[in-house]
C-alpha positions as CSV (number, residue, x, y, z in Angstrom):
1,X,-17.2,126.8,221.6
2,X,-13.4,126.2,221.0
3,X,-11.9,126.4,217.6
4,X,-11.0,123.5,215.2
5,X,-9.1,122.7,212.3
6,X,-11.2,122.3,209.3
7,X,-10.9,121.8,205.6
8,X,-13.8,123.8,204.2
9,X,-13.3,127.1,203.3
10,X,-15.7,130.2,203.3
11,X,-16.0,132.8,200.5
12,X,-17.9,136.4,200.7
13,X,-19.3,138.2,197.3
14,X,-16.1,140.2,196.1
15,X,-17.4,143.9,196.6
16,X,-15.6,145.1,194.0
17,X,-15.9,142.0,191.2
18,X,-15.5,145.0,188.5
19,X,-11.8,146.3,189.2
20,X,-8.5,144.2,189.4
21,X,-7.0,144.1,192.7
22,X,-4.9,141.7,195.0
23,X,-5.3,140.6,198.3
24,X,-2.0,139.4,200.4
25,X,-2.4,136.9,203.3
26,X,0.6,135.4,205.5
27,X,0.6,132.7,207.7
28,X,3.8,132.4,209.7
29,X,2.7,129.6,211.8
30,X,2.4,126.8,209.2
31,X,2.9,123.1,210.2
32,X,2.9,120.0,208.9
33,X,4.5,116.8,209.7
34,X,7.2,114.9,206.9
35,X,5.9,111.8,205.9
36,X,9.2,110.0,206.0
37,X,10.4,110.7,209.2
38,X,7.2,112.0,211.6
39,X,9.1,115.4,212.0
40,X,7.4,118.7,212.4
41,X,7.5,121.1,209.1
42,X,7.4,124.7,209.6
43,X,6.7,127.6,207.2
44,X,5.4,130.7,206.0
45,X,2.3,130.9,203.8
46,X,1.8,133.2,201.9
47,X,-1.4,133.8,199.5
48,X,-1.9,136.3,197.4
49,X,-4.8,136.3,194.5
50,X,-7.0,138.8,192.7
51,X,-10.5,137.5,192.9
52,X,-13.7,137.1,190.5
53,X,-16.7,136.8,192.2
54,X,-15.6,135.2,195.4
55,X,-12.9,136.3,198.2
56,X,-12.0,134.0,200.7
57,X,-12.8,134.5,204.6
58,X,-9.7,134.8,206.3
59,X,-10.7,132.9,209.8
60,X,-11.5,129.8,207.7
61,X,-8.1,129.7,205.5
62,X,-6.8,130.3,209.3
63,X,-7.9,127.0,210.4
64,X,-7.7,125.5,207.1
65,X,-4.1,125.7,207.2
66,X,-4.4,124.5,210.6
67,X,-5.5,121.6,209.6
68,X,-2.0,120.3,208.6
69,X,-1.1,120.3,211.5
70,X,-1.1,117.0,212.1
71,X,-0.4,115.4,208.5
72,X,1.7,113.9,206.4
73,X,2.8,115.8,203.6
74,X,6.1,116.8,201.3
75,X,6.2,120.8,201.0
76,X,5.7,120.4,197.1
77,X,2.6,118.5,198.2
78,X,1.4,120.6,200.5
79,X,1.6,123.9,199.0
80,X,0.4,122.6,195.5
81,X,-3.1,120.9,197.9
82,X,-3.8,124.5,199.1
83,X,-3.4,125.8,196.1
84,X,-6.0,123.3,194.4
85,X,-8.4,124.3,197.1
86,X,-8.4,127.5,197.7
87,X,-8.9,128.0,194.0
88,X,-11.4,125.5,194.3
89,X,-13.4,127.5,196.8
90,X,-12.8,130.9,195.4
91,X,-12.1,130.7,191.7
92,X,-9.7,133.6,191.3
93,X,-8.6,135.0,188.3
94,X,-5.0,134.6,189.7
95,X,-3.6,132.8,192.8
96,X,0.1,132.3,193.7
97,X,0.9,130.4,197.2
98,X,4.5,130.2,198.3
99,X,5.8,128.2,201.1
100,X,8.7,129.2,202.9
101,X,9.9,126.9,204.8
102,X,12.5,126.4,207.7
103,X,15.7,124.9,207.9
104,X,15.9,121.6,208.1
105,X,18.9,119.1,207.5
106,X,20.7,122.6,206.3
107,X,18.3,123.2,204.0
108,X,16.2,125.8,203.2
109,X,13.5,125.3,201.1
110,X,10.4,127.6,199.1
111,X,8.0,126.3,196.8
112,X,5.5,128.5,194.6
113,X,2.7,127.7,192.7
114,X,0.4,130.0,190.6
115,X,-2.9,129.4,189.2
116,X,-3.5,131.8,186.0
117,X,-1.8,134.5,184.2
């Protein structure tokens, strides 16, 4: 069975829903197309949240963020949507998501959003 992009994320029971601690992810293979000119976007992800009740399964924000692939969206856009849904998904009790994105134009652009404290 081959793998896919997909938009739903999975969550696992936090085994440790007691006790404060944060989990790091990066993605340095990020895509995404700019909606005004068609060109490939790339970028680093990186996640990091302390959870509640719920962590999120890692293969699943893997293909998640695979999905954008093939989209339309500004950075600002983007990293804000993944915010919203992992957070939607997972409810942490905190959840910042930075974008780091290549060079393009001679610019250099990263954009950070936090849910929480």
């Amino acid at each position: 069975m081959a793998t896919r992009p997909s938009k739903e994320i999975e969550t696992f029971a936090n085994p440790r829903p007691e006790r404060d601690y944060e989990i790091q992810m990066e993605c340095p293979e990020f895509t995404c197309v700019c909606p005004k000119t068609g060109q490939p976007d790339f970028a680093t992800i990186r996640i990091s949240y302390v959870p509640d009740q719920l962590c999120v399964e890692l293969k699943s924000v893997k293909l998640y963020l695979w999905s954008y692939r093939d989209e339309g969206a500004f950075h600002e856009a983007a990293i804000n949507k993944i915010l919203d849904d992992l957070v939607a998904a997972c409810r942490p009790r905190k959840m910042t998501v930075v974008g780091d994105f290549n060079v393009r134009g001679g610019i250099h652009t990263t954009v950070s959003a936090t849910h929480g404290p």
